[in-house]
C-alpha positions as CSV (number, residue, x, y, z in Angstrom):
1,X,-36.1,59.8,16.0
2,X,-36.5,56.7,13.7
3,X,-38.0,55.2,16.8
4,X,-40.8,57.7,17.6
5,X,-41.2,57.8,13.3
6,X,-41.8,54.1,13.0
7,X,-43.3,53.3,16.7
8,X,-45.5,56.5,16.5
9,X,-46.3,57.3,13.1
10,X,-46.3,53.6,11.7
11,X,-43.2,54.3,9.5
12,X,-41.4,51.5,7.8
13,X,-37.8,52.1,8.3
14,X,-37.1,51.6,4.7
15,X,-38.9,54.5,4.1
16,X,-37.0,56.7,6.3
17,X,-34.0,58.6,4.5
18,X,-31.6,60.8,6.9
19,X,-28.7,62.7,5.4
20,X,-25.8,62.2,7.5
21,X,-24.1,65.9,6.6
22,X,-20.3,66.8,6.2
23,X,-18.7,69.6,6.5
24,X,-15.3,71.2,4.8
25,X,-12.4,69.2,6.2
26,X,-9.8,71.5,4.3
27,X,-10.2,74.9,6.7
28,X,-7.0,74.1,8.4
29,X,-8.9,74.3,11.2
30,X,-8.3,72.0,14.5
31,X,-12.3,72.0,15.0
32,X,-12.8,70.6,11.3
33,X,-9.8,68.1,11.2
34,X,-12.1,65.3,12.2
35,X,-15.8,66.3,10.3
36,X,-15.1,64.0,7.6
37,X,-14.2,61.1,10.2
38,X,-17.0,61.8,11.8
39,X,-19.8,61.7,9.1
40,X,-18.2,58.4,8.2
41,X,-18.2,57.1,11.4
42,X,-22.1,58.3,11.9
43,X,-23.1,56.5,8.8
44,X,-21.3,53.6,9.9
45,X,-23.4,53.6,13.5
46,X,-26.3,54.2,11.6
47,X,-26.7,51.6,9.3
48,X,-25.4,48.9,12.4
49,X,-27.8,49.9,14.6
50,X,-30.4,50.0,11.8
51,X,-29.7,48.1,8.3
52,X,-33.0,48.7,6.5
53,X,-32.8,52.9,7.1
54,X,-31.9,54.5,3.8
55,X,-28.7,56.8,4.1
56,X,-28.2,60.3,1.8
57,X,-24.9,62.6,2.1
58,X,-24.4,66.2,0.0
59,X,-20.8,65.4,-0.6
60,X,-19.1,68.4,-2.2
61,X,-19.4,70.4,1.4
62,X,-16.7,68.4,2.1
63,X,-14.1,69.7,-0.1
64,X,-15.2,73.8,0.4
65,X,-12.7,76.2,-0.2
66,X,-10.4,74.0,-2.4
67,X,-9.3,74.8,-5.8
68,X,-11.7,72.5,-8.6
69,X,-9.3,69.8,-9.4
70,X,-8.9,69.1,-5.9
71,X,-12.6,69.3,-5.2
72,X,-13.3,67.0,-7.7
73,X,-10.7,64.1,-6.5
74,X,-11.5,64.9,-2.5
75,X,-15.2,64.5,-3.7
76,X,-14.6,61.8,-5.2
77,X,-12.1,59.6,-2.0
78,X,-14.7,61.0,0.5
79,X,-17.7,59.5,-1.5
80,X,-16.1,55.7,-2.3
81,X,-15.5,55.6,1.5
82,X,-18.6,56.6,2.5
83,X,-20.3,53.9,0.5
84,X,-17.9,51.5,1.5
85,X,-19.3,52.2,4.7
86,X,-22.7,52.4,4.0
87,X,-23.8,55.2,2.5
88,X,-26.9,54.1,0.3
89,X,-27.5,57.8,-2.1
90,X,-25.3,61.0,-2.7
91,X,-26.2,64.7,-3.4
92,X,-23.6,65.3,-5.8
93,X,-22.9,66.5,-9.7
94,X,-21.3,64.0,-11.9
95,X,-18.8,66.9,-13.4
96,X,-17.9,67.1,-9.7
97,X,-16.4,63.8,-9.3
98,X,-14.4,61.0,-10.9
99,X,-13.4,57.2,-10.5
100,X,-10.9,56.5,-8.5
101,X,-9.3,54.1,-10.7
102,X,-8.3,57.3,-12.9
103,X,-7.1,59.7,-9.4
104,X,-3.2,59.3,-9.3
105,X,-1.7,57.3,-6.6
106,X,-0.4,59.7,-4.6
107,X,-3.2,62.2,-4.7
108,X,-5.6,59.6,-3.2
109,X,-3.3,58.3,-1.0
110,X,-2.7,62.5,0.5
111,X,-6.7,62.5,0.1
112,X,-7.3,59.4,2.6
113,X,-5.1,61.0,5.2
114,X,-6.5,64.2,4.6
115,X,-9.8,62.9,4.9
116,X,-9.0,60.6,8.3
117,X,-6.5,63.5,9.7
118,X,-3.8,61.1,9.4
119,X,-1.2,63.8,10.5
120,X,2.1,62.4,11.7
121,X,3.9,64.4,15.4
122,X,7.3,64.9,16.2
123,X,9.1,63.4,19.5
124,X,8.2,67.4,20.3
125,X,4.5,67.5,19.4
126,X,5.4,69.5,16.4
127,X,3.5,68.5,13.3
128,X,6.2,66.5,10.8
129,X,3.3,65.6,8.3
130,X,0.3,67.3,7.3
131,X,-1.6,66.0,4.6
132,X,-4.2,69.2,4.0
133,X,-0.8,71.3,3.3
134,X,0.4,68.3,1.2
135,X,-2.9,67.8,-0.8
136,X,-2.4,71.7,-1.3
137,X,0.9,71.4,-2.8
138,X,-0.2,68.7,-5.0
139,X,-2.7,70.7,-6.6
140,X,-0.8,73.9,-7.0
141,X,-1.1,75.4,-10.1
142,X,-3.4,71.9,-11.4
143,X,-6.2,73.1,-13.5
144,X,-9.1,70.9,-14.0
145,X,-8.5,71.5,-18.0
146,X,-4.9,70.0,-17.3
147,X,-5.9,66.5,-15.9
148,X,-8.2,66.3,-18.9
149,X,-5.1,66.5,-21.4
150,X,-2.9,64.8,-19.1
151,X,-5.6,61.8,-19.4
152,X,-6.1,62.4,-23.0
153,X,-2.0,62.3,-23.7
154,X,-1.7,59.1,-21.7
155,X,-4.2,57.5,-23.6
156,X,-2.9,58.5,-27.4
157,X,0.8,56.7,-25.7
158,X,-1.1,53.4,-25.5
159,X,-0.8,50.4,-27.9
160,X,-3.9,50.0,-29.8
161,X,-5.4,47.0,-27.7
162,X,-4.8,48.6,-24.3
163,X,-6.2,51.9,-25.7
164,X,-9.3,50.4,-27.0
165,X,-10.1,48.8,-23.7
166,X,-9.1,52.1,-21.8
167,X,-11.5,54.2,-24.3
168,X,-14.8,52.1,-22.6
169,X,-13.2,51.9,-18.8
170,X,-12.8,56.0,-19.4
171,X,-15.7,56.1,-21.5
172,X,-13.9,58.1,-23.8
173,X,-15.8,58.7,-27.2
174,X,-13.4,61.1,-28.9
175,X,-10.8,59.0,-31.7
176,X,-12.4,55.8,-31.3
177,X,-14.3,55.2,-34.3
178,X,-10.4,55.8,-35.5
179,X,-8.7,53.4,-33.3
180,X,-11.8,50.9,-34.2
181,X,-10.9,51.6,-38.0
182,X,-7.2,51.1,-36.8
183,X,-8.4,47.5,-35.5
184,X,-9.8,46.6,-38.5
185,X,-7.1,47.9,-40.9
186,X,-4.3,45.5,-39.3
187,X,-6.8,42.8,-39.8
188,X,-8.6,41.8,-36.6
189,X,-12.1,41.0,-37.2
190,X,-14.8,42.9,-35.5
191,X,-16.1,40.1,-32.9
192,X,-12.6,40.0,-32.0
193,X,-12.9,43.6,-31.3
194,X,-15.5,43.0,-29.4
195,X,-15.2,40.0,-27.5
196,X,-11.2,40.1,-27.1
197,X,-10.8,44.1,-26.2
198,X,-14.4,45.9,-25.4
199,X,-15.7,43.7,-23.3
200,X,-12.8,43.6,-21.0
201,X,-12.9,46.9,-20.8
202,X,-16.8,46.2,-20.2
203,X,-15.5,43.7,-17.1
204,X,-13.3,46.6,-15.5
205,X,-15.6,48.5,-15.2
206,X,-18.0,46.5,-13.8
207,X,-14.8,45.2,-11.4
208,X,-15.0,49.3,-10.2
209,X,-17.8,49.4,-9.8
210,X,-18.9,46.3,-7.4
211,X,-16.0,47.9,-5.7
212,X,-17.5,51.3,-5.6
213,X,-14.5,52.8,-7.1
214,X,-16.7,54.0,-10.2
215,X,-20.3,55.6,-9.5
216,X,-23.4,55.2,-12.0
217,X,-23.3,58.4,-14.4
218,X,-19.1,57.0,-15.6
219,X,-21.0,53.2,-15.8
220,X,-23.4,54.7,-17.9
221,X,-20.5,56.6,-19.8
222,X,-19.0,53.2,-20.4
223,X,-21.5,51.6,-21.8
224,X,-22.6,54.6,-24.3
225,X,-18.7,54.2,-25.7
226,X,-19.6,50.5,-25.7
227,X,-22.9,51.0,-27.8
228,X,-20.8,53.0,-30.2
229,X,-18.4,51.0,-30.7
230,X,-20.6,48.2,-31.8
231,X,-22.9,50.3,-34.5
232,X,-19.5,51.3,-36.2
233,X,-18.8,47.6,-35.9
234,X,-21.8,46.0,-36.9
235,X,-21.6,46.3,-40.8
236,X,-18.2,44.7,-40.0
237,X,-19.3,41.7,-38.5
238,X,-18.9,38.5,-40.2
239,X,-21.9,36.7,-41.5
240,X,-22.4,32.8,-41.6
241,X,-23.9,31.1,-44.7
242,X,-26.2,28.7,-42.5
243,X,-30.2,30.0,-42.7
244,X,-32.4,28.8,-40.5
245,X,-31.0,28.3,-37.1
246,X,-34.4,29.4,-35.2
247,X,-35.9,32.9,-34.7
248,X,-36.1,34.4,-31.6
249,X,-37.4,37.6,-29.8
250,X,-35.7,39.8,-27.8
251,X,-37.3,42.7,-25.5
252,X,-36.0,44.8,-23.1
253,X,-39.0,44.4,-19.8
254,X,-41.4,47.1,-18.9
255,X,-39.8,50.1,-17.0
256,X,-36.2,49.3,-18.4
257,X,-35.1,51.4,-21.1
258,X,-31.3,50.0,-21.6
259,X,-30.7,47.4,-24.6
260,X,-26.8,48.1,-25.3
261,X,-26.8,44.1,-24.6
262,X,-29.5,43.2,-26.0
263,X,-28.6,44.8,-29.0
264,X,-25.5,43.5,-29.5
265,X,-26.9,39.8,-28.8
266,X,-29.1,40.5,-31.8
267,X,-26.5,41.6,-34.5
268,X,-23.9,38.7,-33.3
269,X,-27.4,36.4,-33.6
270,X,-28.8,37.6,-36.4
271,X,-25.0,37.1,-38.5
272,X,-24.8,33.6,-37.4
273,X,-27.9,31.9,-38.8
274,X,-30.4,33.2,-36.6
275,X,-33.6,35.4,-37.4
276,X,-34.1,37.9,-34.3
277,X,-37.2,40.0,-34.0
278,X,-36.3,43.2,-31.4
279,X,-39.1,44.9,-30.6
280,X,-37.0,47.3,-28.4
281,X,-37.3,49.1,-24.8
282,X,-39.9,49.1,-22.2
283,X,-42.0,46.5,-23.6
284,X,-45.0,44.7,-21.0
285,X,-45.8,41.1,-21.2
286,X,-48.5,41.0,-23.4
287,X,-46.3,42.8,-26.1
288,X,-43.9,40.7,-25.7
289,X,-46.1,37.7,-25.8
290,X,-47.9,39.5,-28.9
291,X,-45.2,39.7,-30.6
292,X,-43.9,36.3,-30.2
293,X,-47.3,34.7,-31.6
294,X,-47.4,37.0,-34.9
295,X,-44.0,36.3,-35.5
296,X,-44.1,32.0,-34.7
297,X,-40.7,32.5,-32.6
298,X,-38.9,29.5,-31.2
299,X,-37.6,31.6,-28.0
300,X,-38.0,34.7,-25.6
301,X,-35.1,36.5,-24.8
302,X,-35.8,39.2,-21.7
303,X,-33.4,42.0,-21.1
304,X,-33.1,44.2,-18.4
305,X,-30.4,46.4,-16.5
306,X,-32.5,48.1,-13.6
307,X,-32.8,45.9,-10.3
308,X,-36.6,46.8,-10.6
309,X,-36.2,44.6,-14.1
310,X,-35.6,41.2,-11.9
311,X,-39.4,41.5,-10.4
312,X,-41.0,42.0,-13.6
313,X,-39.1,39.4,-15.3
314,X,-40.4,36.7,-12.9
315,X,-43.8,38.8,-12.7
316,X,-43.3,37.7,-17.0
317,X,-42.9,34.3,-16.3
318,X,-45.9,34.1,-13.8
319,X,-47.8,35.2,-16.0
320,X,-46.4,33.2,-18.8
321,X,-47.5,30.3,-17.0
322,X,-50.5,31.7,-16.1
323,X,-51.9,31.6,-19.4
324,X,-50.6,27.8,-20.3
325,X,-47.6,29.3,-22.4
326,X,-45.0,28.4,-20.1
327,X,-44.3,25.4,-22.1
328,X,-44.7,26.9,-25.7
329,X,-41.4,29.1,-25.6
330,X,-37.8,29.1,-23.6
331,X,-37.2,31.9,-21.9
332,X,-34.0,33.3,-21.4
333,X,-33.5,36.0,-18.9
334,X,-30.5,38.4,-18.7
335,X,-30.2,41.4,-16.6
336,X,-27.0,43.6,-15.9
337,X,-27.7,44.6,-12.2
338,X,-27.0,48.3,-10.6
339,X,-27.6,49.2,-7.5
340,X,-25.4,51.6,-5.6
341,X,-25.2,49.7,-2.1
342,X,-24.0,46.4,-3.3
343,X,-21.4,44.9,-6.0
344,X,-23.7,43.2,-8.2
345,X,-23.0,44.8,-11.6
346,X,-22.2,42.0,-14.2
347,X,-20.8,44.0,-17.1
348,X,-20.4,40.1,-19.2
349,X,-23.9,40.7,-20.1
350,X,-23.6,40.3,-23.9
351,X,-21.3,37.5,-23.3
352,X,-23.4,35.3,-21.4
353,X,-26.9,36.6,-22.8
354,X,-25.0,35.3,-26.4
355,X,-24.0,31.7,-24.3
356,X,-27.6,31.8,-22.7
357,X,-29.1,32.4,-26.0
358,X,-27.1,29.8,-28.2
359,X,-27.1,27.2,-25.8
360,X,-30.7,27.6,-25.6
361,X,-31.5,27.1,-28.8
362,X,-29.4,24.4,-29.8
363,X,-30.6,22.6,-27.6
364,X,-34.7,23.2,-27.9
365,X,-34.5,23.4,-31.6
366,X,-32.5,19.7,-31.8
367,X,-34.8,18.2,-29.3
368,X,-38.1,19.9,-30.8
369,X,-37.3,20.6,-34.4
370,X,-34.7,17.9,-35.3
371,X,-32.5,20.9,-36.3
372,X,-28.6,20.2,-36.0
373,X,-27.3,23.6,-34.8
């Protein structure tokens, strides 16, 4: 088929998507045992014999029949495989699955053998291990309310570091403006808040996530707590006395509408000396270069979290240099990359973009200006 699609019709083979379909692997059945085996092995063939083809999958087929909770954590093992194996997109509802960093040991280890029919014989032939009646024992009487206050007890029972990282890996919203408040009662400062205990949680989740053991909409989740977390902390954040460290701009490119980063680069900037201009979200190059003559900045800073965001930020810089400006301003580029077929997501963005940034204006405004910063 891809053949006669790309020989005869002029197709590119990126362009061609094929859904590899699964079917329920829980009948009990002896014709079904092997469906979910299967679908991984065909999406396994198909991106070997061709790499560039783009690969879908309706995963919740695959758990029919159970009850929810143990939809949601058989959803879940079946997905991270299939991506481990190739699987480029999913047809699935985030309410329908979970990370597997929070799916209890044995449940996905009953959930791998259930998925690869991993059932273990007698010297008779008789079945001595049978991971579908297993996996049904486990979730016998589970509700999917019950692993949500099982999670939320577990979390309460954590010392106040642990459970402010745990809040962003779960991205868990509910008490954490009081565990922040917590923070700051017993004296820790908010960038030590941030730096020491958010953003590792920040770099778990990225960790996951290049391991496909967290999918997109719970990144996202993350990172919402993340943004939170710094607004409460932001009126908390130590100011420095020094004035006139440089001014910079920060944007977020055209097409990219995430600044959680960016945001935080310009309240941690903006405390220590420096005057920031952020003229936000979505923002082309002549905005951005606009905006950078009317307000006589020393630097550029370009966000982005979107793969899409790494071709316009060069497309920036062409252009930059295009017009003779490559030379009037320091760029620095910083860009959080997603992309569900690969493990590129760098969750130190507001640690590095903040390195990136400082380093780059010490160093142009003491060579330039004969600032000492």
């Amino acid at each position: 088929m891809i053949n006669d699609l790309t020989v005869n019709w002029g197709m590119k083979v990126e362009d061609i998507l094929i859904d590899c379909l699964t079917f329920p692997i829980a009948t009990g059945q002896e014709e079904t045992r092997r469906d979910g085996i299967e679908t991984i092995n065909a999406i396994k063939a198909l991106k070997s014999e061709y790499p560039q083809v783009q690969t879908t999958l309706g995963v919740s087929n695959v758990s029919f029949g159970l009850n929810p909770a143990a939809r949601i954590v058989l959803n879940s093992v079946f997905l991270a495989e299939a991506v481990k194996n190739g699987l480029d997109s999913a047809i699935v509802h985030p309410s329908k699955i979970t990370p597997i960093n929070r799916i209890p040991s044995e449940q996905l280890e009953v959930a791998l053998d259930l998925i690869y029919d991993r059932r273990k014989f007698d010297d008779n032939g008789n079945v001595s291990y049978d991971p579908l009646t297993k996996f049904l024992e486990l979730f016998e009487n589970i509700k999917v309310t019950n692993t949500k206050e099982s999670r939320a007890a577990e979390l309460a029972a954590l010392p106040l570091n642990e459970r402010l990282q745990r809040r962003i890996i779960d991205g868990e919203k509910v008490g954490l403006n009081e565990d922040l408040k917590s923070a700051l009662d017993s004296g820790m400062s908010a960038l030590a808040i941030i730096n020491e205990h958010l953003l590792s949680g920040m770099k778990v989740v990225g960790e996951l996530f290049g391991k496909g053991e967290m999918q997109l909409p719970f990144v996202l989740q993350s990172a919402e707590v993340m943004k939170s977390a710094v607004a409460y902390l932001e009126p908390f954040i130590e100011k420095t006395d020094d004035k006139g460290r440089g001014k910079i701009l920060l944007a977020t490119v055209k097409g990219d509408v995430h600044d959680i980063g960016k945001n935080l680069v310009d309240i941690i900037l903006s405390n220590n000396g420096y005057e920031t201009v952020n003229i936000g979200i979505k923002q082309t190059v002549n905005q951005i270069i606009d905006a950078a003559n009317e307000n006589n900045v020393d630097v550029i800073g370009m966000s982005g979290l979107l793969v899409k965001s790494t071709v316009i930020m060069k497309e920036n810089l062409q252009e930059l240099d295009s017009r003779g400006l490559g030379k009037k301003w320091p760029v620095v580029r910083s860009q959080c990359l997603l992309c569900c077929c690969s493990c590129c997501f760098l969750p130190l963005i507001c640690l590095l973009f903040l390195w990136l940034l400082v380093r780059a204006l010490s160093l142009y405004l003491s060579a330039v200006c004969g600032c000492v910063v």
